[in-house]
N, C-alpha and C positions, 0 to 999 in steps of 0.2 A: 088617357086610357088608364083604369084602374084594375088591376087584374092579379090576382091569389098567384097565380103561376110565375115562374120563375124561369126567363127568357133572357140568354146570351146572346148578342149581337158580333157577327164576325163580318167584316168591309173587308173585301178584298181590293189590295190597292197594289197589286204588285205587277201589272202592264206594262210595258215599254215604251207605250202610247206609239207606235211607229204611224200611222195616220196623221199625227199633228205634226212631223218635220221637227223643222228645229227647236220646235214649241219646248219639245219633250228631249232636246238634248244636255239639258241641267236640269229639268226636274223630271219626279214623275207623274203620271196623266191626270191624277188625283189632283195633283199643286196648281195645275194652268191656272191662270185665270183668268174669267171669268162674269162680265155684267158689270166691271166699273170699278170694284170693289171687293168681287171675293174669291174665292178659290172652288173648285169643283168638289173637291170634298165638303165644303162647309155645309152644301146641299143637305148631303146623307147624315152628318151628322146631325145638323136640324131638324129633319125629319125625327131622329133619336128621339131626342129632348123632347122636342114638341110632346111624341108619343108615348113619354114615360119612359122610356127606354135609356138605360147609364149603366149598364152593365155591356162596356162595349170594345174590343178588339179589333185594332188595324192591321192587316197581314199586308207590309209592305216589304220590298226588295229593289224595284230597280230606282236609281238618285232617290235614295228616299230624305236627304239632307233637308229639301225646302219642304217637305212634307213636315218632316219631325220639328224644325224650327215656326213652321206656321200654328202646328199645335199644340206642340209644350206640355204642359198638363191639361189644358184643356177649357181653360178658367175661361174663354168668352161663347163658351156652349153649357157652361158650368157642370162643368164634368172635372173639376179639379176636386174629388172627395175620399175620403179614404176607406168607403167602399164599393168597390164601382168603380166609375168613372171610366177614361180613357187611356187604353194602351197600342204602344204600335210592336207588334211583333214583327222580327225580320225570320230568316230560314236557321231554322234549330231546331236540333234530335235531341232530346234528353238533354236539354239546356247545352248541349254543345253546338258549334257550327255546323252547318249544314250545306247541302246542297241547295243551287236555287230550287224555287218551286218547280216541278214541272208541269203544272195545269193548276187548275182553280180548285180540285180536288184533292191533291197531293196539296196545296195550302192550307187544307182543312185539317189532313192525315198528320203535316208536321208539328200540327198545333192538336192532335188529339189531346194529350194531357189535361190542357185548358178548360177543354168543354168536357171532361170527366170530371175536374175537380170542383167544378162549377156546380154540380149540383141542381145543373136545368133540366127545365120539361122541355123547354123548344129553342131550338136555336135558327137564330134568321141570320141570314145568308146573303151580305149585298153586295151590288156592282159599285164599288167608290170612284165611278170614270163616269158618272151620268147625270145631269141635270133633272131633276126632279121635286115636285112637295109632294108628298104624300105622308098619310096618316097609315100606320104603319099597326094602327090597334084596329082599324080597318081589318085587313088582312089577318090580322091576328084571330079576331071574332068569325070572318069567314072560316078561317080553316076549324075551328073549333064546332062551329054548326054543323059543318059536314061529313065532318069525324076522318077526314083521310090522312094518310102522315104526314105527307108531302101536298103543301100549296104553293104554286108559282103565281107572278103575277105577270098580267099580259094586256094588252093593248091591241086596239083594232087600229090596223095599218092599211093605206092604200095600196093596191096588189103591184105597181111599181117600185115601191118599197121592199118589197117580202125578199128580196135576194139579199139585205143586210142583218136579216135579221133570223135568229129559232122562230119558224112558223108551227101555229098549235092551231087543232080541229079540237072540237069539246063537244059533249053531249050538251041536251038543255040546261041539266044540273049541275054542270060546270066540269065533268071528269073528262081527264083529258084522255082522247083516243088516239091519235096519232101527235107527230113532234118532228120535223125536218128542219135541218139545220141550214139557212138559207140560201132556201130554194132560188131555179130560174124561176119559176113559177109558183104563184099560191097554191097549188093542189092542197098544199096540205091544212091548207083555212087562212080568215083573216088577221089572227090574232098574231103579236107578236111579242116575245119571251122578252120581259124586261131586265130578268140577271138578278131578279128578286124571288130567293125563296125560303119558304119556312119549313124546316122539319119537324120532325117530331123527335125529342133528342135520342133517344133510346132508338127510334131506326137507323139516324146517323150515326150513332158508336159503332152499331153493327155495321154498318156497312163501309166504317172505315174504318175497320179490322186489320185488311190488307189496304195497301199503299197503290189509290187510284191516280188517275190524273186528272180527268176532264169531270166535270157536274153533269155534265149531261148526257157525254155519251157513254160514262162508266158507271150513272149512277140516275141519272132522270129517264134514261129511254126503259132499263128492263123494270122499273116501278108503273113506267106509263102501260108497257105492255102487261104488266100484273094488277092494273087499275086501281093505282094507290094515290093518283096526282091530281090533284083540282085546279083548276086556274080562277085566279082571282078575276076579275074584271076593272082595271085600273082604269078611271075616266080623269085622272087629274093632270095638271101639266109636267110632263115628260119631253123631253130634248135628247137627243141623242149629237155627242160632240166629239166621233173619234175620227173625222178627218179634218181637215182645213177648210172641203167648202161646206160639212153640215155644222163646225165649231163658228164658221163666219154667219153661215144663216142661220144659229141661232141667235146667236148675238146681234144679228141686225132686228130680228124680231122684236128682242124687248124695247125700241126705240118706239114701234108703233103700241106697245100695250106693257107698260112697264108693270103693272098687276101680277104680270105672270109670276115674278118671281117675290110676288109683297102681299100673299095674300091676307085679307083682317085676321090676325090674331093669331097669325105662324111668321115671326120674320126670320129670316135668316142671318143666323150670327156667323161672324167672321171677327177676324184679331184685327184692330183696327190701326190707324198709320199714328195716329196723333198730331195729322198735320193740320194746319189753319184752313179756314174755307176757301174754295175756290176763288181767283182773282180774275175779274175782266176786265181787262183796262179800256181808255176812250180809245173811241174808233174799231172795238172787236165787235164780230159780228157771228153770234153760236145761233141755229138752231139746230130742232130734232136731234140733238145730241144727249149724251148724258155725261157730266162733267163731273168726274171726283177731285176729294177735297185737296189742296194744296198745288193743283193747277194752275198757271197764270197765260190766260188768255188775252194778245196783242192781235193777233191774225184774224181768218175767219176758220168756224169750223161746222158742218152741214151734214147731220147723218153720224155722228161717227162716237165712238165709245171712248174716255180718254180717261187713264186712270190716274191714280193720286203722283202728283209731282211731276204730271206733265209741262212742260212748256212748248207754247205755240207763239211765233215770234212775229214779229209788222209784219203785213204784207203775204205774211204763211197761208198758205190754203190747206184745209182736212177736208176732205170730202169721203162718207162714205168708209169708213178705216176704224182701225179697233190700235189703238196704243199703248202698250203698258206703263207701267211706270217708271218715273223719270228720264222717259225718252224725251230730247227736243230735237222742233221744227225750226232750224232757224229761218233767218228771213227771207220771203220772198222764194223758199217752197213749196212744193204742191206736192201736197199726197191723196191718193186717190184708189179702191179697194183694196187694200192695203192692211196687214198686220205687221205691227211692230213690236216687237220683244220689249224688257227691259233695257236702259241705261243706251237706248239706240240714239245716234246725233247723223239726223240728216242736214248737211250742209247747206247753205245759201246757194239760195235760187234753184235745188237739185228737183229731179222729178222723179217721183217715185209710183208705179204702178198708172193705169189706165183707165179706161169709163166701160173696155165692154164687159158686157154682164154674161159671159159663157162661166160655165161653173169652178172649170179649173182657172182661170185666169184672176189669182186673188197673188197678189206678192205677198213673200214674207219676206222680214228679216227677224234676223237671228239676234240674241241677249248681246248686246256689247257692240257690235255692229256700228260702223259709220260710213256714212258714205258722204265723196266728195264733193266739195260748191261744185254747183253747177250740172254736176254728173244727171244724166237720167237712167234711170234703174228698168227697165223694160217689163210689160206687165205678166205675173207669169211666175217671173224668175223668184227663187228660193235662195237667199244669200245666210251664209252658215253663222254661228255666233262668233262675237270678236273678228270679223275678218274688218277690215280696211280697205271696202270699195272704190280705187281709182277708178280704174274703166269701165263700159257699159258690160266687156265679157260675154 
């Protein structure tokens, strides 16, 4: 995207993630990760880049340690420049301490400074908790064809869906008429708010005069009712990853269509480990899996996402499971829909999770976590970080 305009990127990344469990009890919802190898923010700011976009602000708050260590300066999105590039903001008034945020709006209000001295026409406005590609000059050229301040962007959802999400009705020409915040029901259309939007900067200064809370309901619903809002129509691949079972199903999808997230000529950069290629030793037996680098594969593993510095030991069965890194299976376990944190040591012979497929029934364990030879872990059960599982409990 080549564009005269002068456009401020603000990521909001200050969530709790409480949907992902212990996912999210050392970092924040931003850091999970993510497809093998990357972390959930890497998404959005690839999007950035890709779109020209390096004038960019993270507003984080809760653990935001693996956040700010996974991004640094920024140098493998190449946003390490000096000017531009990438910052992470925490809560501060006049460069003093602050209060936490209290909404996605008051994150905007803490950081007005920024986007006065900035100097922009538009500032976009992202969710950094979402899985996503999109072309973000896309969005840019729509809201400018249609002259309104404010463009969101939104997604058709099936009407089982609609209670998770802001559902939006629109005219033909895309203005949006009504906006219910997830609904039991579609009434209000089939579109759904993806947590993507563009202002126009000069309405957002106004409008964050006084100190709001929420985007949407102190500052999208009376624009909607003053008919100032257009929805984008976003046809690209989109994930939504704020619980355990839609962070597992998505992750089990890119096994059957790994494209989703490599498409030609946008790839997604992330800081990488520097570790040597994956190892398979004789007698391992991997499919449908997808195996990051510095793995060493003795066992079998079928189905299952394993990230860098995993070990899978003789005899080990993955079935099905998502691993982080440096977790091992020693020998002669079985793990089965299952997520495992970082630095987790499942014991010999232990059994970890089960085969049915009902939607709450996915185990976790928790960063640091071990469980005992032999133990079985029941499927289901959520065990916290660092604990030291003897018994089943």
């Amino acid at each position: 995207m080549h564009s005269p305009l002068k456009i401020l990127t603000m990521i909001l990344a200050g969530g709790t993630g409480e949907g992902l469990s212990v996912l999210t009890r050392h970092r924040a919802r931003t850091a999970v990760p993510f497809g093998g190898q990357y972390r959930v923010i890497d998404f959005c700011l690839s999007n950035c880049v890709h779109s020209g976009l390096t004038d960019i602000n993270i507003l984080a708050q809760y653990n935001p340690k693996s956040l700010i260590e996974h991004i640094r300066m920024g140098k493998p999105w190449d946003l390490d420049r000096k000017h531009g590039g990438v910052t992470i903001l925490q809560p501060s008034y006049r460069g003093e301490a602050a209060h936490w945020y209290f909404g996605t709006a008051d994150a905007l209000y803490q950081n007005l400074d920024i986007i006065r001295n900035s100097g922009c026409d538009l500032v976009l406005v992202l969710s950094g908790d979402q899985v996503y590609i999109a072309d973000y000059g896309e969005i840019i050229s729509y809201h400018l064809s249609h002259g309104g301040p404010v463009t969101i962007a939104c997604k058709k959802v099936s009407s089982r869906e609609s209670s998770r999400f802001g559902m939006v009705r629109c005219r033909k020409d895309g203005l949006v008429k009504k906006f219910r915040e997830k609904p039991v029901r579609s009434a209000a259309g089939d579109r759904a708010s993806l947590g993507i939007y563009l202002f126009d900067a000069r309405l957002l200064k106004r409008l964050l005069r006084e100190s709001r809370t929420d985007i949407v309901f102190d500052m999208l619903l009376p624009l909607i009712d003053g008919g100032k809002v257009y929805a984008f129509p976003f046809e690209a691949y989109w994930e939504d990853i704020g619980s355990i079972p839609s962070y597992y199903g998505a992750s089990m999808r890119l096994l059957g269509r790994a494209s989703l997230i490599s498409k030609r000529g946008w790839p997604v950069y992330t800081r990488g480990d520097d570790l040597p290629p994956a190892r398979f030793c004789a007698g391992s037996e991997v499919s449908g899996s997808i195996v990051a680098s510095g793995c060493r594969i003795e066992g079998r593993v079928s189905g299952s996402i394993l990230f860098p510095g995993t070990v899978v030991e003789k005899d080990a069965d993955v079935k099905d499971s998502i691993v982080f890194s440096r977790s091992r299976i020693r020998r002669g376990a079985r793990l089965k829909r299952s997520i495992l944190d970082k630095d987790v040591i499942v014991g010999a012979e232990a059994v970890i999770g089960g085969d049915s497929p009902m939607t709450g029934d996915i185990t976790v364990i928790g960063k640091g976590a071990s469980i005992r030879n032999g133990l079985t872990v029941r499927q289901g059960r959520i065990v916290e970080p660092g604990k030291k599982v003897r018994d089943e409990g």
